[in-house]
C-alpha positions as CSV (number, residue, x, y, z in Angstrom):
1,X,-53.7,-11.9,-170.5
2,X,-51.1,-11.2,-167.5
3,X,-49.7,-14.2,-169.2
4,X,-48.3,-12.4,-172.4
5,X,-47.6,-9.0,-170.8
6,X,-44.7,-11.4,-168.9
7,X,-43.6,-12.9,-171.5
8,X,-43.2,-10.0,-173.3
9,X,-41.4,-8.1,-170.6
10,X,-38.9,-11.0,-170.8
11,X,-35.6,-11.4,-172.6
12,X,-34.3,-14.6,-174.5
13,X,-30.8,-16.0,-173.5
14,X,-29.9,-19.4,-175.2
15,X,-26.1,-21.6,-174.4
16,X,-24.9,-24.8,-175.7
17,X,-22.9,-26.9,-173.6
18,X,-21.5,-30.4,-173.5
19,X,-24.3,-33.0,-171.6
20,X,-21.1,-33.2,-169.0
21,X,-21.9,-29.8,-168.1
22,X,-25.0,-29.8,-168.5
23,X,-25.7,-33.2,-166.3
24,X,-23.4,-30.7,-163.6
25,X,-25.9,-27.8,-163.5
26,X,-28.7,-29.8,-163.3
27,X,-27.4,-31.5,-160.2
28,X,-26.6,-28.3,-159.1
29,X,-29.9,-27.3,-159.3
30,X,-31.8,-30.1,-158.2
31,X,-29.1,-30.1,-154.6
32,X,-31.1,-26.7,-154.4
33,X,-34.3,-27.7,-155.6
34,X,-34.8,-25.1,-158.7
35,X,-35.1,-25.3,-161.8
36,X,-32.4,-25.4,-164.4
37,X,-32.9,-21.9,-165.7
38,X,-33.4,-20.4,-162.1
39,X,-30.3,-22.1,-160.9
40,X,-28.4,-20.9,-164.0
41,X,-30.0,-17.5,-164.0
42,X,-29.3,-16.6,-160.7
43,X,-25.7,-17.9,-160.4
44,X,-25.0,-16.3,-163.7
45,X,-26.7,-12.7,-162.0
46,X,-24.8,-12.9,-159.1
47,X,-21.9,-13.3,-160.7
48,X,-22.2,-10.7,-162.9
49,X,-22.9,-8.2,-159.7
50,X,-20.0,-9.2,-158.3
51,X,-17.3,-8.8,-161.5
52,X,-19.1,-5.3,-161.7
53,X,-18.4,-4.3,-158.0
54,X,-15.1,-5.6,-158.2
55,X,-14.2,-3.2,-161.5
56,X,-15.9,-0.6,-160.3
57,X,-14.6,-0.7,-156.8
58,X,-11.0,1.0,-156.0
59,X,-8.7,-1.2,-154.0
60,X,-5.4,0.7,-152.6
61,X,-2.6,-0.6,-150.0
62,X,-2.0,0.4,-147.1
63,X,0.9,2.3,-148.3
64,X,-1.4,4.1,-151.2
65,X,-4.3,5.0,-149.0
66,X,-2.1,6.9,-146.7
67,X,-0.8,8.7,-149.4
68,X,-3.9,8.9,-151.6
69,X,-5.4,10.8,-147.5
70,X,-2.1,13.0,-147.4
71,X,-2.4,14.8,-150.6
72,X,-6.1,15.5,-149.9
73,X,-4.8,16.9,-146.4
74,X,-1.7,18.6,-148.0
75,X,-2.7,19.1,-151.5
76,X,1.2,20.0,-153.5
77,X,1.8,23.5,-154.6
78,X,0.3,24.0,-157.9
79,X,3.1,24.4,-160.8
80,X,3.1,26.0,-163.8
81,X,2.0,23.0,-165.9
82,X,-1.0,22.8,-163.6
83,X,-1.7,25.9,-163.0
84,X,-1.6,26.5,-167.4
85,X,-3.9,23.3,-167.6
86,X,-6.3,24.9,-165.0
87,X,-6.2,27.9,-167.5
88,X,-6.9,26.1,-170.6
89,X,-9.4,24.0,-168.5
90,X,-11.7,27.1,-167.7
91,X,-11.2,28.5,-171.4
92,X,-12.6,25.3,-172.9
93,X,-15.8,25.3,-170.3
94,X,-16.9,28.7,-170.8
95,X,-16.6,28.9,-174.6
C-alpha cells in the first residue's frame, strides 16, 4: 500500500540522448555508485538551485556597493518628479 501512495506522490521526467551521452552518465554514476536516475536527478537538482541563487542573488562592485550604502546613508533631496510620484503613489493605494 505505502508502495502506491509513493508512486503517486511522484512526478514523471523522461530525456533522450545519444548512447555517447548516455554511456557518460552512466559512468558518472557508477564512479559514484548510484543509480542512473539518482545521479541524473541529483546533479540536475543541484544545478537547478544554484542557477536560481545566482538570478536571484544581487552581485554589485565594489564601486556600486559603496554607492548603493551612501544613498541609504545620505538619501538625495526629494524633487519635484519624486515628490509628484510619491503623491500619485498614495492616491492610487488608498482608492
Amino acid at each position: 500500500m505505502a508502495n502506491k501512495t509513493n508512486q503517486k506522490s511522484m512526478a514523471r521526467l523522461e530525456s533522450r540522448t545519444s548512447p555517447e551521452i548516455k554511456a557518460l552518465l552512466q559512468k558518472a554514476a557508477d564512479l559514484q555508485g548510484r543509480t542512473l536516475t539518482d545521479f541524473i536527478v541529483s546533479t540536475v537538482q543541484a544545478e537547478a538551485i544554484r542557477v536560481i541563487q545566482e538570478h536571484q542573488t544581487l552581485k554589485l562592485s565594489l564601486a556600486d556597493s559603496e554607492a548603493f550604502v551612501d544613498s541609504l546613508l545620505n538619501p538625495p533631496e526629494l524633487n519635484d518628479k519624486l515628490k509628484a510620484a510619491s503623491v500619485r503613489y498614495k492616491q492610487v493605494i488608498t482608492d
